[in-house]
C-alpha positions as CSV (number, residue, x, y, z in Angstrom):
1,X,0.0,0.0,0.0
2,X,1.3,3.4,-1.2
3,X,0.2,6.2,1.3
4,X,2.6,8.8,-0.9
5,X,1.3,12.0,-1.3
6,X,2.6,13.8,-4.0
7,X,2.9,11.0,-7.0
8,X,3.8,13.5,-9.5
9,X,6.5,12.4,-12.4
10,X,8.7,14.9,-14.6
11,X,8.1,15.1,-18.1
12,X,9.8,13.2,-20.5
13,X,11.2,16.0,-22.4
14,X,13.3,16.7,-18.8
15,X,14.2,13.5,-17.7
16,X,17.7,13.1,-17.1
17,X,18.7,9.0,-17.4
18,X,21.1,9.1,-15.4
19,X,18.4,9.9,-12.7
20,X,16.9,6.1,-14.2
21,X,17.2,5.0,-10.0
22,X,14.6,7.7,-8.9
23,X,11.8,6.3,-10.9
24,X,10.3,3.7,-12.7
25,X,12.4,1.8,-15.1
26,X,10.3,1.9,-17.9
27,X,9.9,6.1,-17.6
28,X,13.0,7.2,-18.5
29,X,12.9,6.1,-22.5
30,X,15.6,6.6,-24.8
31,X,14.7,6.3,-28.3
32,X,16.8,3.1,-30.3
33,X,17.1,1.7,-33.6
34,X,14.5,-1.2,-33.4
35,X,14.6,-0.8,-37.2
36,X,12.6,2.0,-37.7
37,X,15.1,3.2,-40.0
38,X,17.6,2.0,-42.4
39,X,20.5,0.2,-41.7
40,X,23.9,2.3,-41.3
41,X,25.0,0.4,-44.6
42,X,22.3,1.7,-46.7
43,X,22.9,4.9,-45.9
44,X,27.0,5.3,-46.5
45,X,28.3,8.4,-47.7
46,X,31.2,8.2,-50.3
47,X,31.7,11.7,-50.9
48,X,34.5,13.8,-49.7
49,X,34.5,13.5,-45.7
50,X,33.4,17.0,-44.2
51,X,35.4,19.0,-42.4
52,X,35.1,18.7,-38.4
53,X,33.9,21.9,-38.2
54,X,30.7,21.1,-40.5
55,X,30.4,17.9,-38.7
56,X,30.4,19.2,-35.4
57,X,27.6,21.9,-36.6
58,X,25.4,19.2,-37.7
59,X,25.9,16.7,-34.5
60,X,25.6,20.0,-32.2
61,X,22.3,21.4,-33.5
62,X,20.9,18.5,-31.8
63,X,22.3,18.5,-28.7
64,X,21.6,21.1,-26.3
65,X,24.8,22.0,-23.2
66,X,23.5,21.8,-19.6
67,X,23.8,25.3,-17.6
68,X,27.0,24.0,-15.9
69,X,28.7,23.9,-18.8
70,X,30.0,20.4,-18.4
71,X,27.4,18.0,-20.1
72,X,25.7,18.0,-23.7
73,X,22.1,16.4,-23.8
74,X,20.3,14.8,-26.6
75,X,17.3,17.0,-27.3
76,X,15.1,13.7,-28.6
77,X,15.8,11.1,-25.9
78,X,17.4,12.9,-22.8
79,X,20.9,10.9,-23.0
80,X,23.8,13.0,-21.5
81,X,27.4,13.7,-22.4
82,X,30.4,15.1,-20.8
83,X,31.0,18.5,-22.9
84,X,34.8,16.5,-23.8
85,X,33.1,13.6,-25.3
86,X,34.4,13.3,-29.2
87,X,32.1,14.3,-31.8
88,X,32.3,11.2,-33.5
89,X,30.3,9.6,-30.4
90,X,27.5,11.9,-30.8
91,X,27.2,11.1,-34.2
92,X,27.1,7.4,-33.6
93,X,24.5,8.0,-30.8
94,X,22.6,9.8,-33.8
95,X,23.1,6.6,-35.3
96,X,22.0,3.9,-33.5
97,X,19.2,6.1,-31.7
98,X,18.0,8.2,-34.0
99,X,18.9,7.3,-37.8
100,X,19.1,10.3,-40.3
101,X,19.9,12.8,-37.8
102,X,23.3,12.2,-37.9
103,X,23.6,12.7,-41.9
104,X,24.1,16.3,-43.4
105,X,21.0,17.7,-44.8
106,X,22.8,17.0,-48.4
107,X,23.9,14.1,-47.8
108,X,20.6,12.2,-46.7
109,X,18.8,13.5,-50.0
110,X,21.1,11.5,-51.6
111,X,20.9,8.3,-49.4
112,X,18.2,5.6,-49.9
113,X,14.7,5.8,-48.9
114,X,13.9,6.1,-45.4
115,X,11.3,5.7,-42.4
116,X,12.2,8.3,-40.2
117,X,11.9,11.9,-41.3
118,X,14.9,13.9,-41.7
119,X,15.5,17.8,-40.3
120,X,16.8,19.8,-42.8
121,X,17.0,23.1,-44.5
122,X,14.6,23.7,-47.0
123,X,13.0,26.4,-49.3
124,X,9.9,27.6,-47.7
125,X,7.0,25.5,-50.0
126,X,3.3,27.8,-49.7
127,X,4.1,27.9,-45.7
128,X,3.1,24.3,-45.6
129,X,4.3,22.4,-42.0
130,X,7.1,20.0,-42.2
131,X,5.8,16.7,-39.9
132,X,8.1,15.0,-38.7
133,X,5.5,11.7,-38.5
134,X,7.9,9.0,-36.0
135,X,9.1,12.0,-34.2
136,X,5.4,12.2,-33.5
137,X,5.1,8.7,-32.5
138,X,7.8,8.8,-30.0
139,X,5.8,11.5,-28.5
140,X,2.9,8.9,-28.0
141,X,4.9,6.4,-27.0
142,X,5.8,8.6,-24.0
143,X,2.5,9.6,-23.8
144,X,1.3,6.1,-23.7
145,X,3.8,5.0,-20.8
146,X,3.3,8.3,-19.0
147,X,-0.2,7.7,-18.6
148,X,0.1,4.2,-18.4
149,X,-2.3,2.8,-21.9
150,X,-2.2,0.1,-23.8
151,X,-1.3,0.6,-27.4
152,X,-4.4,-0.5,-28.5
153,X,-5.6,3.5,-27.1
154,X,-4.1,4.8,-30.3
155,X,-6.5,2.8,-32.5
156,X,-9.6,4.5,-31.4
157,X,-11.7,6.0,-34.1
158,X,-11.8,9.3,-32.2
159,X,-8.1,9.5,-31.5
160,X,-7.2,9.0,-35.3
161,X,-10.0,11.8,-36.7
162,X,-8.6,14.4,-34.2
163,X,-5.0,13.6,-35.9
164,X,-6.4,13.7,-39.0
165,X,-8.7,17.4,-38.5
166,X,-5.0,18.6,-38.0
167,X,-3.5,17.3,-40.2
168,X,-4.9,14.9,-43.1
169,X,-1.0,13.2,-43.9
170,X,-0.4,12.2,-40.2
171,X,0.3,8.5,-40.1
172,X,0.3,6.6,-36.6
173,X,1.5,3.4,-36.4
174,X,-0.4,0.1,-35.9
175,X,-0.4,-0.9,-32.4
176,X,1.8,-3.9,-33.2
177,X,4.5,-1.8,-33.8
178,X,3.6,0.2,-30.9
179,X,4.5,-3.2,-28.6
180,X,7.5,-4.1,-30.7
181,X,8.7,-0.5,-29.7
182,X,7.5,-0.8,-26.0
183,X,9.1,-4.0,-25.7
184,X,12.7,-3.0,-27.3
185,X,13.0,0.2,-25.2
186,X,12.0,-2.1,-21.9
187,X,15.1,-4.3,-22.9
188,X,17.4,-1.2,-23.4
189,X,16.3,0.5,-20.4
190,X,17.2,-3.3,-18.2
191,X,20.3,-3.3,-19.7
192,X,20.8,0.7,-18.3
193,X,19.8,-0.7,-15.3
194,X,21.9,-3.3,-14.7
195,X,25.2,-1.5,-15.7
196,X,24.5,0.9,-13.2
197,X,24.1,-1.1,-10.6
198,X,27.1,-3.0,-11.2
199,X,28.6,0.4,-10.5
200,X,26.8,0.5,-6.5
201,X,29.2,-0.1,-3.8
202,X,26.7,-0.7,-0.9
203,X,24.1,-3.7,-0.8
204,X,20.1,-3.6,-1.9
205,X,16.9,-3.8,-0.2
206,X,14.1,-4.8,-2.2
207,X,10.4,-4.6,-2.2
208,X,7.6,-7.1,-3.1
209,X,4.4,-6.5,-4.3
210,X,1.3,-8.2,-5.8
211,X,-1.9,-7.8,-7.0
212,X,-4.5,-9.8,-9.6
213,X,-5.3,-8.4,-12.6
214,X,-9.4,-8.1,-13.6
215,X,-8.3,-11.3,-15.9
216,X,-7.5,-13.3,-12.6
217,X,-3.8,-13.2,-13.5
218,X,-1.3,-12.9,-10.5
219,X,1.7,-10.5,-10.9
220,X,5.0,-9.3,-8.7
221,X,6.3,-6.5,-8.8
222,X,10.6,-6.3,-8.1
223,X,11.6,-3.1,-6.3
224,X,15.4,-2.1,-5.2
225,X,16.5,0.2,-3.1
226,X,19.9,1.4,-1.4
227,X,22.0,4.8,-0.3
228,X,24.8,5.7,-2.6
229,X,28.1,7.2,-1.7
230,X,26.7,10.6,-1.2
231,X,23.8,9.0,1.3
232,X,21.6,9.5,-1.2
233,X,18.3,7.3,-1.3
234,X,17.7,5.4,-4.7
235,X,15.4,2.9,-5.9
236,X,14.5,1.7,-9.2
237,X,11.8,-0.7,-10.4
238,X,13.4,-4.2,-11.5
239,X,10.7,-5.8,-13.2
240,X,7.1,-7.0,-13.0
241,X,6.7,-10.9,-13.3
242,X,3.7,-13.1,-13.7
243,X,3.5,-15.6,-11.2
244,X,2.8,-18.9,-12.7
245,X,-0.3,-21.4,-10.9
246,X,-0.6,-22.1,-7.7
247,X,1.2,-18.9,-7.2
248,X,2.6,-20.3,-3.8
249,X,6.2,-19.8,-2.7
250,X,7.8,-22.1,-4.6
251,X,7.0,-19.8,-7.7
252,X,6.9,-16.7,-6.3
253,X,10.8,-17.7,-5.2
254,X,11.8,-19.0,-8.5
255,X,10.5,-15.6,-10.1
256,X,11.9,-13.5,-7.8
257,X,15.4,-15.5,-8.1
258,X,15.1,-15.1,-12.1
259,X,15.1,-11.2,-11.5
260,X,17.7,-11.2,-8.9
261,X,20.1,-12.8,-11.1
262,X,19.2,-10.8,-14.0
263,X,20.6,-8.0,-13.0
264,X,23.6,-9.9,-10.8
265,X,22.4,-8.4,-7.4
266,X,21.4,-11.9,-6.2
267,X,24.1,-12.2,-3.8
268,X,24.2,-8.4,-2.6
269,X,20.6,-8.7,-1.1
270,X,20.2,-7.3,2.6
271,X,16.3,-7.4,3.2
272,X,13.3,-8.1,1.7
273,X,9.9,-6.2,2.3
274,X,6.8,-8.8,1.5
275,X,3.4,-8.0,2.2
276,X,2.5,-10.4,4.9
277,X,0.8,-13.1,3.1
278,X,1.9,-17.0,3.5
279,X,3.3,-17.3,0.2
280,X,5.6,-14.1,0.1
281,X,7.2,-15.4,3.5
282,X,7.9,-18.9,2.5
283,X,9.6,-17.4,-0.7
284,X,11.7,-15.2,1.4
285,X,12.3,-18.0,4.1
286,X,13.6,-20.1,1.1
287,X,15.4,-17.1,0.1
288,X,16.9,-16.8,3.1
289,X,18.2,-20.1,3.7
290,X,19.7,-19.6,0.0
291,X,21.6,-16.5,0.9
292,X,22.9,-18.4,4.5
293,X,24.2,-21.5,2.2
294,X,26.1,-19.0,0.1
295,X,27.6,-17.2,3.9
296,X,27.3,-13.9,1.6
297,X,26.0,-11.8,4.6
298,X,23.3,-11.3,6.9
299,X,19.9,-11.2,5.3
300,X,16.1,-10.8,6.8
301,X,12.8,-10.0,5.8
302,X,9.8,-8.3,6.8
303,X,6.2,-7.7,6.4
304,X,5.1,-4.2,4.9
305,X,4.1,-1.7,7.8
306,X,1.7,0.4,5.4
307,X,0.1,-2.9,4.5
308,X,0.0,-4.1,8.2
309,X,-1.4,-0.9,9.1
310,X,-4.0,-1.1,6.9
311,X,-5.4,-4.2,8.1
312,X,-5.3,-3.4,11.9
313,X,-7.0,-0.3,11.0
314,X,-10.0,-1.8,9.3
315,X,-10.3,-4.2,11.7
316,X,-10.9,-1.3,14.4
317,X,-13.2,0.5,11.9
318,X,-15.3,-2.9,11.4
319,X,-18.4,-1.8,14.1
320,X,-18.2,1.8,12.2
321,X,-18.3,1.1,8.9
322,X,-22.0,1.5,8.5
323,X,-21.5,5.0,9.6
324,X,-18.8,5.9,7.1
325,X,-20.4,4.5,4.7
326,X,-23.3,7.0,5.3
327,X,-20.9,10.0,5.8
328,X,-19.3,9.0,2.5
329,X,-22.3,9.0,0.9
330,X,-23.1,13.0,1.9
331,X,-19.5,13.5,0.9
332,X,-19.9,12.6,-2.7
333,X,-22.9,14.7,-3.2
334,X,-20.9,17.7,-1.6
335,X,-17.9,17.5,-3.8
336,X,-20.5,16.6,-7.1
337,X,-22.3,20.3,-6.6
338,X,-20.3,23.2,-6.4
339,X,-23.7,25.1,-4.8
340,X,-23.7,22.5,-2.3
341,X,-20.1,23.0,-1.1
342,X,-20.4,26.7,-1.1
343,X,-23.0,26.8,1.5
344,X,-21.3,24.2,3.4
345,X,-17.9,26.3,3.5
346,X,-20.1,29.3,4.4
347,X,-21.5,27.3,7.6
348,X,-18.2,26.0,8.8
349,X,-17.1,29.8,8.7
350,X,-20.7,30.9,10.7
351,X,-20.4,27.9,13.5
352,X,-16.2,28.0,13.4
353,X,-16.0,24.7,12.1
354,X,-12.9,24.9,10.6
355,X,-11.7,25.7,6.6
356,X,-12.2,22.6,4.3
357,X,-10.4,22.2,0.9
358,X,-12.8,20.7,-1.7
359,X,-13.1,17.8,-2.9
360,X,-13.1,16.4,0.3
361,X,-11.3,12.8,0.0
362,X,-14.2,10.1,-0.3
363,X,-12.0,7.1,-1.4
364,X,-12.3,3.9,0.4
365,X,-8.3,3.8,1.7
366,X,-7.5,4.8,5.1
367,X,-7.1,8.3,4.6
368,X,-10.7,8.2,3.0
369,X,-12.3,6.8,5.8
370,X,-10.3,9.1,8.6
371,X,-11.6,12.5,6.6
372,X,-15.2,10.9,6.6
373,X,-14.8,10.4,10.7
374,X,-13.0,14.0,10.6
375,X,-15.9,15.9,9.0
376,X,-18.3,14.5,11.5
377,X,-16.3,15.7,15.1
378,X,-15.6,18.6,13.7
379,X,-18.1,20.1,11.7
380,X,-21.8,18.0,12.7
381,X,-23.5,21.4,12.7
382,X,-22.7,22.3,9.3
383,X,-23.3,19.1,8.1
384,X,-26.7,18.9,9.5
385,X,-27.5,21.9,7.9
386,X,-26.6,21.1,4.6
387,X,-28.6,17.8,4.9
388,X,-31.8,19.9,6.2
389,X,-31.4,22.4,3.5
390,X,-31.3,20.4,0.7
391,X,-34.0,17.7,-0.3
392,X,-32.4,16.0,-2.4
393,X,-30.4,14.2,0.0
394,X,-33.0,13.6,2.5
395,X,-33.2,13.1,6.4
396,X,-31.7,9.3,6.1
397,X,-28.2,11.1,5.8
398,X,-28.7,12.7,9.5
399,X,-27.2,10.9,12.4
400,X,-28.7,10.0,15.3
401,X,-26.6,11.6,18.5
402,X,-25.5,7.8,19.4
403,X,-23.9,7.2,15.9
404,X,-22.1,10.9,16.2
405,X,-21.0,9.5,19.9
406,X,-19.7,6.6,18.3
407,X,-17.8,8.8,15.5
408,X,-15.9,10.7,18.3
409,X,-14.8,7.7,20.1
410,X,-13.3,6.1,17.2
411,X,-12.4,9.1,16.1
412,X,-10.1,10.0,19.2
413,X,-9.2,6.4,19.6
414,X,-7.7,6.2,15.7
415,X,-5.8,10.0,15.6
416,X,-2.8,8.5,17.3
417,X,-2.8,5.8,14.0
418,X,-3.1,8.9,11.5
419,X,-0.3,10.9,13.0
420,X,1.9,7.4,13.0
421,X,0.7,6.7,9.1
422,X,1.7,10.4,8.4
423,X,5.0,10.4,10.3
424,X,6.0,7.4,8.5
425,X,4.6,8.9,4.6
426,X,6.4,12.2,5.3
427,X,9.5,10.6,6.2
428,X,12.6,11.2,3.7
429,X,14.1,7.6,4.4
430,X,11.9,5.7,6.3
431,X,14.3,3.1,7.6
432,X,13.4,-0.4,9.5
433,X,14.4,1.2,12.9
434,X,12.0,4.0,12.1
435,X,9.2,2.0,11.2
436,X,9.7,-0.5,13.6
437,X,9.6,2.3,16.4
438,X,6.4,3.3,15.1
439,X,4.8,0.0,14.8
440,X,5.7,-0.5,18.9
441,X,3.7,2.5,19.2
442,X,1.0,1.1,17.7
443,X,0.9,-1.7,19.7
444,X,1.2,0.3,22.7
445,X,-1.6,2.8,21.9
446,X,-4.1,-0.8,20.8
447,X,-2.7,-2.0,24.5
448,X,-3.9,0.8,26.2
449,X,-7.5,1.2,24.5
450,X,-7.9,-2.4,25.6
451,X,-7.0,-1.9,29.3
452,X,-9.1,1.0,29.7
453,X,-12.1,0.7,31.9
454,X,-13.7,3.7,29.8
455,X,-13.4,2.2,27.2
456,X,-16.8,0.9,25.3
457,X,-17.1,-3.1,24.8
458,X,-17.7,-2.5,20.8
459,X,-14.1,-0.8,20.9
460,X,-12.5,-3.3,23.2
461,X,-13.4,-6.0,20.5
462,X,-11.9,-4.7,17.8
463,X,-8.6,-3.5,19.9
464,X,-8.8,-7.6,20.5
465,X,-8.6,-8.2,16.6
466,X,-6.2,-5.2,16.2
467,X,-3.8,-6.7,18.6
468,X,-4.3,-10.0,16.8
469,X,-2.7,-8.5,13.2
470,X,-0.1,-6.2,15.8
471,X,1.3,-9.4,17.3
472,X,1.9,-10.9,14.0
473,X,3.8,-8.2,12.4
474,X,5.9,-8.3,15.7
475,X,6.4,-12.2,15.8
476,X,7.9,-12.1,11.4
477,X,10.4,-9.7,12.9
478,X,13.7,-11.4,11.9
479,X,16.0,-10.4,14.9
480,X,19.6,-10.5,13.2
481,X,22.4,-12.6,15.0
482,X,26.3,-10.5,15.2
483,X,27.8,-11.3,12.1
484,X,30.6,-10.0,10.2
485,X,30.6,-6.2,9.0
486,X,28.7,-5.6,5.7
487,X,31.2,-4.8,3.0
């Protein structure tokens, strides 16, 4: 479970690849011949070789120098240079990434036919637009992958006619080309990927996660993390592997051990994060014992806090759900009418209820369900007079004064979890001693709620299946035994 706030990504246009560890590994794309083009045979040149200064003109035009002054950057894919890197290497990155624009504009008239459009100077023709039509493509394909959509999006009848009302000419390629190029530029980006982290000095943590697609198909997803030399925090998304039936541990270990060597980290694993469930520990148990055969180091694993989190907290919010759900229901028609939430921020301000930013957050996560108990303690008065002012929502959206009583004890009993779940979010490098501090806490605060003579029975029962989940996160933690010093 990803309780991240701000989930924003840069554009592709401003990615840097070297940056590849900060993100997704698929994100950062870098154009390659997949044979879009011709090859570098067909298009030789056997005239007089230029002279370095034309040659550099024509490589440059297409490369634009970072503000330090110390780096050249490819203006189609983002790849960087050092400003002393040889000419004739930015024209062979021309070459194998983008074929045509390393040729002189003279030159390529001459050369055989190709796919890819070349820039060049021409005579103005009735102030008709060049298109440059797989430059265009490459846009989608970013496009695509930045909003994560299947290829298949670009065959819509609706997509193609806008193209076409701007410009009639504009060809976009079948969606079978569209994978061919999605799957090339995955390839390219996992070799990136494991160069670089042939280059890391310090040892990986990585991250499991699953989830069933609406086709009932079971996939993991591979994610590494460590601290560079600068004590720097960098991660980077290894792959995302379909688990094969039964989906137990015996093949979630085998696909995770597949990845692992891939990218010839599988003996420089320190920990593994799973997300509680029987299969993901008996993969990282059999792990384990792997790792202590091989005496490469000490090595544990352990359950996901957000995940744990999660389930004790909808275990205590079991008895009020029918009241959220209720709440919820009023909070979706506020942030639906805009007249609606106007006279609702205009009570808060008469009864000094507090300022609310709209829309309020309905979702069903734990953050959803917190603002839905939040709106109630704080502002019942302007709530209730929204719900009497307006028919359309009717009296069954009122609560009776036992279910608001039942909203403040939850209410004060849970804000100790939000302020834990938002200390941990907000946290630059959340580390296991951090997390494990606040998952004590936890503990303590369900240990107290349950000791408490004022406490209600209804909450006492659910602190009894909170502690349940609590003591099971606390019994998977792998104490580690004095070993030798991690290199």
């Amino acid at each position: 479970m990803d309780w991240t706030v701000n989930n924003s990504l840069k554009s592709f246009r401003d990615m840097n690849p070297k940056s590849v560890m900060d993100m997704l590994l698929i994100r950062n794309i870098d154009p390659i011949d997949i044979g879009l083009g011709s090859s570098e045979k067909g298009n030789s040149i056997t005239s007089v070789k230029p002279r370095k200064k034309t040659m550099t003109s024509v490589y440059l035009k297409y490369f634009e120098t970072a503000p330090d002054g110390k780096s050249r950057r490819c203006k189609f894919c983002g790849q960087s240079y050092s400003i002393a890197t040889a000419t004739g290497n930015l024209g062979r990155h021309l070459s194998n990434r983008h074929p045509g624009y390393d040729k002189p504009g003279d030159a390529v008239s001459n050369s055989a036919p190709q796919t890819i459009a070349v820039i060049k100077k021409s005579q103005p023709q009735g102030n008709v637009p060049q298109v440059d039509y797989d430059h265009l493509n490459w846009l989608l394909i970013k496009w695509l992958i930045e909003a994560s959509l299947p290829p298949s999006t670009l065959e819509e009848k609706w997509l193609a006619n806008s193209y076409k009302f701007l410009n009639a000419s504009i060809q976009v390629w079948p969606g079978e080309k569209y994978k061919a190029v999605f799957h090339e530029v995955f390839r390219s980006m996992q070799e990136d990927v494991r160069a670089s982290l042939e280059q890391v000095l310090s040892k990986f943590s990585i991250t499991l996660d699953f989830w069933t697609s609406y086709q009932q198909i079971y996939y993991m997803s591979v994610t590494c993390q460590w601290i560079d030399e600068n004590w720097s925090f960098r991660k980077v998304l290894l792959d995302i592997c379909h688990i094969p039936h039964p989906c137990g541990g015996a093949e979630i270990y085998d696909s995770l051990v597949k990845v692992l060597k891939m990218y010839n980290i599988d003996s420089r694993v320190l920990s593994c994060t799973h997300d509680n469930s029987q299969s993901s520990m008996r993969a990282c148990h059999t792990l384990k014992e792997e790792l202590d055969g091989q005496k490469v180091g000490p090595f544990c694993y352990i359950p996901c806090a957000a995940r744990t989190l999660n389930l004790i907290i909808d275990d205590g919010l079991r008895t009020t759900k029918p009241v959220i759900l209720k709440i919820r229901e009023f909070v979706l028609e506020l942030n639906a009418s805009l007249e609606m939430s106007g006279d609702f921020t205009q009570a808060t301000a008469a009864f000094q209820e507090g300022s609310w930013k709209f829309p309020l957050d309905a979702s069903a996560r734990w953050s959803g369900n917190y603002q839905m108990l939040d709106i109630v303690r704080k502002a019942s008065k302007s709530m209730d007079a929204i719900i009497r002012k307006y028919e359309i929502l009717g009296n069954r959206m009122l609560l009776t004064s036992t279910e608001k009583n039942v909203v403040s004890i939850m209410h004060q009993y849970l804000q100790p979890f939000y302020k834990t779940t938002t200390n941990i979010c907000t946290s630059k490098v959340p580390t296991i001693g951090l997390v494990l501090f606040f998952m004590d806490h936890i503990s303590d605060t369900i240990a107290v709620c349950r000791e408490s003579r004022h406490s209600p029975d209804w909450l006492k029962s659910a602190a009894e299946d909170m502690a349940i989940k609590a003591r099971n996160y606390n019994s998977q933690k792998i104490i580690l035994r004095k070993q030798e010093p991690i290199s």
